[in-house]
C-alpha positions in Angstrom: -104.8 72.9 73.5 -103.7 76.3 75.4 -101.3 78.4 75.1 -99.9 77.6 78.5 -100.4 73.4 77.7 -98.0 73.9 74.2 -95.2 75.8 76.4 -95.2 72.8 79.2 -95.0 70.4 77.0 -92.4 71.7 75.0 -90.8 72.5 78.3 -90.8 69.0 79.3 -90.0 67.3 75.8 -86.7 69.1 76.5 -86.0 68.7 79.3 -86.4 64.9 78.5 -84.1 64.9 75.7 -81.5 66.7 77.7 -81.8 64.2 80.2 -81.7 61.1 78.1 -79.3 62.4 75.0 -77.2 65.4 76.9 -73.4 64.6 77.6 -73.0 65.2 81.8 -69.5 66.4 81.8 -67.9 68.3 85.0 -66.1 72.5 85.2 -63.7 72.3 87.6 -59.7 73.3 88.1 -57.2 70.7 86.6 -55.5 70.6 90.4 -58.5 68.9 92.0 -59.1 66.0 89.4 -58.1 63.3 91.1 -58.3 60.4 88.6 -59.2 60.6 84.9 -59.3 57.1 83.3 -59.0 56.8 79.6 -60.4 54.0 77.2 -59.9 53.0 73.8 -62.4 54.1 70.9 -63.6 56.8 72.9 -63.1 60.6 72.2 -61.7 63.9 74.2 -64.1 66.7 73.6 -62.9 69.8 72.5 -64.7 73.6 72.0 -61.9 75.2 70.4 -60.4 71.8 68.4 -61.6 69.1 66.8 -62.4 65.9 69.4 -59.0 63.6 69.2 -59.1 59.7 70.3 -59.1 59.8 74.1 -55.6 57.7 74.2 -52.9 57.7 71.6 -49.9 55.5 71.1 -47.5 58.3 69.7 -44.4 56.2 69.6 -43.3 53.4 67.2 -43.2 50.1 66.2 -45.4 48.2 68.9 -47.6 45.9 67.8 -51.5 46.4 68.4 -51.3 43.2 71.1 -49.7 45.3 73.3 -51.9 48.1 73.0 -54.0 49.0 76.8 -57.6 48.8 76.4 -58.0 51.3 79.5 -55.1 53.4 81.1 -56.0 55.1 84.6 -54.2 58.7 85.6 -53.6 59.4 89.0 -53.2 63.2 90.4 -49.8 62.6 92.3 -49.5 67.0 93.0 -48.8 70.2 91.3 -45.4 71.3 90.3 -46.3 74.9 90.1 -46.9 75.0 86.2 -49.0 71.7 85.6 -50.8 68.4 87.3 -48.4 65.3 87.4 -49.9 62.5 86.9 -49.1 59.0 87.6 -50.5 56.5 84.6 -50.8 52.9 84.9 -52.3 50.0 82.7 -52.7 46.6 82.5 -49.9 45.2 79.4 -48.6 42.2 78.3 -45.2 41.5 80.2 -42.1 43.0 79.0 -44.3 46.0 77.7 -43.7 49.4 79.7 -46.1 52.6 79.6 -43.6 55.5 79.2 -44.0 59.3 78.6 -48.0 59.6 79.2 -48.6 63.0 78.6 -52.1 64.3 79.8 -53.6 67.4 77.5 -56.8 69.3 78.9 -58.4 72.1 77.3 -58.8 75.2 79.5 -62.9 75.4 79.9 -62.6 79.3 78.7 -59.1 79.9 77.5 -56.0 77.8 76.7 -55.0 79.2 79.7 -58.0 79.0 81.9 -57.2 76.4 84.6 -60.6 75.2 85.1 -61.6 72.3 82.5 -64.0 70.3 81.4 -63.7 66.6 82.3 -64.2 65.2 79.0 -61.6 67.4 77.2 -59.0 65.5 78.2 -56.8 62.9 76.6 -53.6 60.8 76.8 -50.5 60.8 74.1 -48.3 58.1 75.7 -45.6 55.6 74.2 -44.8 51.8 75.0 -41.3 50.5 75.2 -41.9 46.9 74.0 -39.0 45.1 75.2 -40.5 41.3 74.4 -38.8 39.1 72.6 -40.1 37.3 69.1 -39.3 34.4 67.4 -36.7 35.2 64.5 -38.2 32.9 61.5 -35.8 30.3 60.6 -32.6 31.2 58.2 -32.7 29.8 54.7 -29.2 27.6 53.8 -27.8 27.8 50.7 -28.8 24.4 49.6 -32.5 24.2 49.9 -34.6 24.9 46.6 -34.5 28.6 46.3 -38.5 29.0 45.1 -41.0 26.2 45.3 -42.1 25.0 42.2 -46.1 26.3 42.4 -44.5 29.8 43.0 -42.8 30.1 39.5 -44.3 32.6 37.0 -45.8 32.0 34.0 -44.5 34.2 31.0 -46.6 34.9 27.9 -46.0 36.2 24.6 -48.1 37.9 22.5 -47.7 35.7 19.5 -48.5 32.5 22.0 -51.8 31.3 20.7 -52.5 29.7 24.1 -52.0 32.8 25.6 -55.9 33.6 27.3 -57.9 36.3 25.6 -55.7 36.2 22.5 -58.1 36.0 19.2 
């Protein structure tokens, strides 16, 4: 094989795998994303930080039920600092999307406001406003512990004790 032969198919072999294994991602300024949408289990790239999930619940106490499985972020203008964005996903009703806060890394700075489509994700909270069925109040009366609840206490001089020789 020449010389010439070994570089073109090297050439092609990696331009192959790039093809097939390379992530397509897209450079471009932060005011001219239209729509970024967000799904569950997957990741926000970063150059400068380690990838984080690409949604986060950061508030408390909602149960996983109520949890979106995709939330979609709508460019609604610029306020002369930052993008504001306009989030929306399907949940249960009663549950409420509040405080979605989309983060981008700058493609060549923290600053820069170019970035790289894949760098983003979503910090948001849920106000769960559902109600749940209380479980029902013990009365004084009933049987405080059932009886195949009670414990079993041994001594050490018991000779039916288990494992005691």
């Amino acid at each position: 094989m020449s010389h010439i032969t070994s570089v073109f198919v090297v050439v092609v072999f990696v331009a192959l795998v790039c093809a097939l294994g390379c992530e397509a991602y897209r450079v471009c300024p932060l005011q001219e994303v239209d729509t970024l949408v967000f799904r569950d289990g997957e990741y926000a790239y970063r150059a400068r930080s380690p990838s984080v999930p690409a949604m986060s619940c950061v508030g408390r106490g909602t149960r996983v039920d109520a949890l979106p499985g995709t939330v979609t972020c709508r460019n609604t203008g610029w306020d002369g600092t930052d993008v504001t964005w306009q989030c929306s996903a399907e949940l249960p009703t009663g549950v409420t999307l509040r405080n979605a806060d989309v983060i981008c890394e700058g493609y060549s700075s923290p600053e820069d406001p170019s970035i790289r489509t894949d760098s983003c994700s979503l910090e948001y909270t849920l106000d769960d406003r559902r109600s749940y069925p209380q479980p029902p109040r013990r009365h004084y009366d009933e049987e405080p512990t059932p009886s195949y609840i009670r414990r079993q206490t041994w001594f050490y001089d018991d000779p039916e004790m288990p494992c005691n020789e």
